[in-house]
C-alpha positions in Angstrom: 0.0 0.0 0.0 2.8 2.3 0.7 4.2 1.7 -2.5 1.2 2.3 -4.1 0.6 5.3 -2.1 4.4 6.9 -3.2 4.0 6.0 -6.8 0.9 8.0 -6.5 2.5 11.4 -5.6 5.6 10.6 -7.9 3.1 10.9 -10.6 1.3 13.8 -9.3 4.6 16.0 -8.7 6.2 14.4 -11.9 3.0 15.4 -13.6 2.7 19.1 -12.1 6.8 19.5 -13.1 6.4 18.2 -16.9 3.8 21.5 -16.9 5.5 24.3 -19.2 5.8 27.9 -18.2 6.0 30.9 -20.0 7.2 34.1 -18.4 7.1 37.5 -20.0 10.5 39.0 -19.6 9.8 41.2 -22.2 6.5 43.0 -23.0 7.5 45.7 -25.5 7.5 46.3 -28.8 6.5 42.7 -30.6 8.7 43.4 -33.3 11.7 43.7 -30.9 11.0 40.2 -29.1 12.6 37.1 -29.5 12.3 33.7 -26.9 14.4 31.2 -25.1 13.1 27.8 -24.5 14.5 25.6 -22.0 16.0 21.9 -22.9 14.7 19.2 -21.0 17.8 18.9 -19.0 18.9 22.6 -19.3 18.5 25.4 -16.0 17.8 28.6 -17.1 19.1 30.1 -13.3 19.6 33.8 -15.1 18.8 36.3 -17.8 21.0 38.9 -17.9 21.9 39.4 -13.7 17.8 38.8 -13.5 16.9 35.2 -11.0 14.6 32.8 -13.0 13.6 31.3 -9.9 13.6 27.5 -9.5 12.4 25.2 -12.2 12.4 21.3 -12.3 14.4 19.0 -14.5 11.9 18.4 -17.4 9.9 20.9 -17.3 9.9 23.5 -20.4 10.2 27.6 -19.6 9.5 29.9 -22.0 11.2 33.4 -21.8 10.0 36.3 -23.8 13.0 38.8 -24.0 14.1 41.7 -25.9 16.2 41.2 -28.7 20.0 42.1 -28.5 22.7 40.3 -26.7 21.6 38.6 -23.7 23.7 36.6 -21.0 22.1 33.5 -19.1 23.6 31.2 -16.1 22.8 27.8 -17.0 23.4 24.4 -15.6 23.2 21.2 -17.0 20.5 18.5 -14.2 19.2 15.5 -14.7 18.1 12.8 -12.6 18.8 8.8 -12.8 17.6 5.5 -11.4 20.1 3.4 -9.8 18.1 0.9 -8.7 14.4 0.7 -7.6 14.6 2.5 -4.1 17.6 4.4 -5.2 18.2 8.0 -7.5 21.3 10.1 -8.1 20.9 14.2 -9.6 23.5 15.2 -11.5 24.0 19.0 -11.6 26.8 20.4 -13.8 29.2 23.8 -12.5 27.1 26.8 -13.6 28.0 28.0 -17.4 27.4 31.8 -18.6 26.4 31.9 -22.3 26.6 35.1 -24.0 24.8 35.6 -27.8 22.7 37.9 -29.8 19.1 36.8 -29.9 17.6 38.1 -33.5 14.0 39.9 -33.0 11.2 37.2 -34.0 13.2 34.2 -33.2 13.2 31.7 -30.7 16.4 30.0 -29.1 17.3 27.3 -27.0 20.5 26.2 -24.8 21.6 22.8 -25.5 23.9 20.0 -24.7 24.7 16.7 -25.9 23.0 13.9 -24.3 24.0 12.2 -21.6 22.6 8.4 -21.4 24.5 7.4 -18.4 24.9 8.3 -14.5 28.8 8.0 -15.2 29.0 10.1 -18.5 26.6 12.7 -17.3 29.0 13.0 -13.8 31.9 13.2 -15.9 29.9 15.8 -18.2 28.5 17.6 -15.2 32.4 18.3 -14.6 33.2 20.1 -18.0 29.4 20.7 -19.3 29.5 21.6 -22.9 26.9 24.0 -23.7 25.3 26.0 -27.2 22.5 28.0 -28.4 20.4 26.7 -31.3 18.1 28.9 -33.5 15.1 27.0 -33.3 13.3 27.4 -36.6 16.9 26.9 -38.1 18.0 24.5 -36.3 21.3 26.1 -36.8 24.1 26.9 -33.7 24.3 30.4 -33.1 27.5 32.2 -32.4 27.6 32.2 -28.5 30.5 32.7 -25.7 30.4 29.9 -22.9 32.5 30.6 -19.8 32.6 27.8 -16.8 32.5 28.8 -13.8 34.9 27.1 -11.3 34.5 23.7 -9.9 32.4 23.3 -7.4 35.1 21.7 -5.2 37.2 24.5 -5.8 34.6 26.9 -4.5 35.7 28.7 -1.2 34.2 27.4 2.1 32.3 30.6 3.6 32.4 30.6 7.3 29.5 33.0 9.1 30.1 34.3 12.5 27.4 36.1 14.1 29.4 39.0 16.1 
C-alpha cells in the first residue's frame, strides 16, 4: 500500500513538473521580441543578472526577451535511477552563455545527451553548452564561460558577532 501510495504522488509532482511555463521577460515592442526555451535537462538560473527562480528537471520555460545580446547562467541537471529504491541528480558547474538573440526568433540552450549516471557525472564536470536557433536549427555564435568547480569553490564561514 505504501508503495502504491508513493507511486501515486511521484506521478502527481512528476506530472505538475512536466507542466511548461511561459514568463514574459519582455513586454515591449513585438517586433523587438525574440524567446528562449529551456531543454529538457537545461537550468535557465539567469537572464541577464535577472533570477529565473527555481524550475524542475523536465519541465519546459518559456522566456520572452528583448532582442539584443543577452547573458544567461545555466546548468546542465538531470536525474537517474540506480536501482528501484535508489536516484542520483546530477548537476553540472554553472555556465554563462553570452549571444545575440535576433527579434522574431526563438532560441534554446543545448547540450549533448547524456545516457549514463557515469557520463553525465563526468559531463556535469566540464558541461558543454550552445545556443540553437530553433526554426533553423542552426548553432548560433555564443560565448560559454565555466565557472569554477564546485570543489574548488571557497568554504564561507559566518560568525554572528
Amino acid at each position: 500500500m505504501k508503495r502504491i501510495i508513493a507511486l501515486v504522488l511521484l506521478a502527481l509532482v512528476v506530472s505538475g513538473c512536466a507542466a511548461s511555463r511561459h514568463h514574459k521577460l519582455y513586454e515591449g515592442d513585438p517586433a523587438q521580441r525574440a524567446q528562449i526555451q529551456s531543454y529538457d535537462t537545461t537550468l535557465i538560473r539567469y537572464i541577464d543578472n535577472e533570477d529565473m527562480g527555481g524550475s524542475f528537471i523536465g519541465q519546459k520555460q518559456t522566456y520572452d526577451i528583448k532582442a539584443g545580446q543577452r547573458t544567461l547562467l545555466v546548468e546542465y541537471s538531470d536525474i537517474f535511477q540506480i536501482d528501484s529504491d535508489r536516484h542520483d541528480k546530477v548537476v553540472s558547474r554553472p555556465a554563462k552563455v553570452t549571444f545575440i538573440a535576433e527579434a522574431g526568433k526563438r532560441y534554446q540552450i543545448q547540450h549533448p545527451p547524456q545516457k549514463r549516471l557515469d557520463n553525465a557525472q563526468a559531463f556535469a564536470r566540464k558541461p558543454e553548452f550552445w545556443v540553437v536557433e530553433l526554426d533553423s536549427g542552426e548553432r548560433v555564435a555564443a560565448a560559454v564561460e565555466l565557472s569554477r568547480p564546485r570543489s574548488l569553490l571557497p568554504s564561507l564561514k559566518v560568525e554572528s558577532a
